[in-house]
N, C-alpha and C positions, 0 to 999 in steps of 0.2 A: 888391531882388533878386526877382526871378520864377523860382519854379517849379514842373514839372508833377507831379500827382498820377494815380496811371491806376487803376481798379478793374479787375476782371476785366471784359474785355467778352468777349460772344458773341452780338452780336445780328445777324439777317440785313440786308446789306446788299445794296440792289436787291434787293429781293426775294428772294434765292438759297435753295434749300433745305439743308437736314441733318437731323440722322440723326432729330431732334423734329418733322419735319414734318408728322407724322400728328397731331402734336398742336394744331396749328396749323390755323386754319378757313380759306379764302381771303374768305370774308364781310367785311365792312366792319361792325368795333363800334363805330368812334366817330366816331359819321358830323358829325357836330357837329364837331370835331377834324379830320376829312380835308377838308369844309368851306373852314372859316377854313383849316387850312393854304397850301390855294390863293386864294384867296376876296381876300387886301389886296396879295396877288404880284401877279395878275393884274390888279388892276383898278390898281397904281401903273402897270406895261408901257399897259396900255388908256388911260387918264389922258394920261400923256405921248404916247403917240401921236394923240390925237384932241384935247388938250385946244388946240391951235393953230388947229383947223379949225371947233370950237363955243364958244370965247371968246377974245378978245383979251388978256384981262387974264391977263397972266404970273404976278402975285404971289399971284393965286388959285387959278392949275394951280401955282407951284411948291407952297405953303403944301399945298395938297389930296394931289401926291403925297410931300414930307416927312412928312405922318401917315400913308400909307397906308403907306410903307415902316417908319416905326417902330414901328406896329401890327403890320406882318409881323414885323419884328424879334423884337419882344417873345412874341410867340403862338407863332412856330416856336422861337426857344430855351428858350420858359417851359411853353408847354401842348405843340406836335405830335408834339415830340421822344421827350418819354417817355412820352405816350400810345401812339401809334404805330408808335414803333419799340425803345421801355425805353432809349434814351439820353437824357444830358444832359451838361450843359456850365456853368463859372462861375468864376468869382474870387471869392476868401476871401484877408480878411489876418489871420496870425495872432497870438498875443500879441508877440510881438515885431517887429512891423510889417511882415514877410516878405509879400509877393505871389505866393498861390498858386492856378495854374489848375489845378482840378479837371475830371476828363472820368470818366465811369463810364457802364456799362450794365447790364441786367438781363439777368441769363443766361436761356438758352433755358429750361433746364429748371424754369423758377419756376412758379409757380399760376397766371402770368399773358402765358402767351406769347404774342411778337406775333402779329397776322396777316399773312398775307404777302401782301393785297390792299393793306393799311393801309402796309406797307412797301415798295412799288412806288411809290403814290402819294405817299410822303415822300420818297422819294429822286427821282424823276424831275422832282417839282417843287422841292425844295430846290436839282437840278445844273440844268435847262433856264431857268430862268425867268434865273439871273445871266447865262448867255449871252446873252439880251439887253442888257445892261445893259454889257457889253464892246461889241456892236455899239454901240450908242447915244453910248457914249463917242468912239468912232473918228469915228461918224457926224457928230454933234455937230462935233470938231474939224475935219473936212474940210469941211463946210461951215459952217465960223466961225460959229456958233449959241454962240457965248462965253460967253452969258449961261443955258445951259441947262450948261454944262460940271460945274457946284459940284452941282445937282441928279444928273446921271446919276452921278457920282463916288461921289457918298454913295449911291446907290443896287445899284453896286456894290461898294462897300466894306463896307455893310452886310451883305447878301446873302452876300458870299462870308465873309464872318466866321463865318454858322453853317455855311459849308458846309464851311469850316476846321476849328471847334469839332466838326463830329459826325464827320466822316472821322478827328480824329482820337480820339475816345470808339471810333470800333469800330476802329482799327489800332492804336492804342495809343504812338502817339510818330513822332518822324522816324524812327527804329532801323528800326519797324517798315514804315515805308512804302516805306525803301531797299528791304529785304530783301522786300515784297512785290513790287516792281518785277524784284529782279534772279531772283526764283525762276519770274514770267509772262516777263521774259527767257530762263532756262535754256530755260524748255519750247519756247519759238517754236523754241530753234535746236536741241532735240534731235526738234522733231517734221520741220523741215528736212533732222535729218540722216538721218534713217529714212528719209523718202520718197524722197531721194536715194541712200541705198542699197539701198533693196526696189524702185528702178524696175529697176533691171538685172535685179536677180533675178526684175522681174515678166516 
C-alpha cells in the first residue's frame, strides 16, 4: 500500500515572486548545483542527437546516454532540488512495510531562501529538457528507429518522474492541482466576462 506524505510547501515555482522577495537575491549561489543541474540533461538530448553521425557503434551511445540520464536522475532529485529550489521528493517504508512517498519543501520564510535566478533555471530545465524526449519518442517510432525506442522511453520516463515528484512537493497532491487548474479556469472566464461587458460600456 502507497502513500502520500505532504509537508508544508511554499516554495517559488518558475520563478514567481511573494510577499519575501526582497529577501531573495536574483544572484546564482550555487553555481556548482545550477551547473550539473543542466550539465547530464543536456548532454544525454546532445549524445542522442549526434551520437549517429560521430560513431557507429549503438551500444556505446546507448550505454553513454543510460549514465548520463541516470546521473541526471540522481543529481536533480538528490542535490538540485533542494539546493535550489528547498524541495525534495522519496519513498520510505515504514515498520510495518507500508510505501510511503514523501514530498516536502522549505518554506519561504527560513534563513535560507531560495533565489529566484536558481529557481528559473530549475524549473525551466527540469519542464523543457523532457519535451524533447516526447519528440524523440514520436520521432523514433515514425521513423522505425525500434532499436533507439527502449533508450528514449527511459529517458522520458526518468525525466518526467522528477518533474512529477517536485510539481508535486510544491501543489501538494492531485486535490491540489484540480483545484489549481479550476481556480486559473474561473479567472480566464471571469476576465472574458468583464471585457465582454465593459466593451459596451466602453
Amino acid at each position: 500500500m502507497r502513500t502520500q506524505d505532504y509537508q508544508d510547501t511554499d516554495a517559488p515555482l518558475f520563478g514567481e515572486d511573494d510577499d519575501t522577495s526582497t529577501l531573495r537575491k536574483s544572484k546564482i549561489r550555487h553555481p556548482l548545483a545550477s551547473f550539473f543541474h543542466l550539465f547530464f540533461r543536456v548532454c544525454a538530448i546532445a549524445v542522442y542527437l549526434l551520437c549517429e553521425i560521430f560513431s557507429s557503434r549503438f551500444i556505446v551511445c546507448m550505454v553513454t546516454i543510460i549514465l548520463l540520464l541516470s546521473c541526471d536522475f540522481w543529481t536533480v532529485k538528490n542535490v538540485s532540488g533542494r539546493l535550489l529550489v528547498g524541495l525534495r521528493w522519496w519513498n520510505q517504508v515504514d515498520k510495518d512495510g507500508k510505501s510511503h512517498w514523501v514530498f516536502e519543501s522549505r518554506k519561504t520564510d527560513s534563513l535560507n531562501p531560495t533565489s529566484s535566478a536558481e529557481a528559473r533555471i530549475f524549473w525551466l530545465g527540469l519542464i523543457v529538457c523532457p519535451m524533447f524526449w516526447i519528440i524523440f519518442v514520436f520521432s523514433t517510432i515514425f521513423s522505425f528507429k525500434i532499436k533507439w525506442l527502449a533508450v528514449v522511453i527511459m529517458g522520458l520516463v526518468l525525466q518526467w518522474a522528477n518533474v512529477y515528484g517536485y510539481v508535486r512537493c510544491k501543489v501538494g497532491g492531485q486535490s491540489n492541482l484540480r483545484n489549481m487548474a479550476k481556480n486559473y479556469l474561473g479567472v480566464q472566464i471571469f476576465k472574458e466576462t468583464m471585457k465582454k461587458t465593459m466593451g459596451p460600456l466602453g
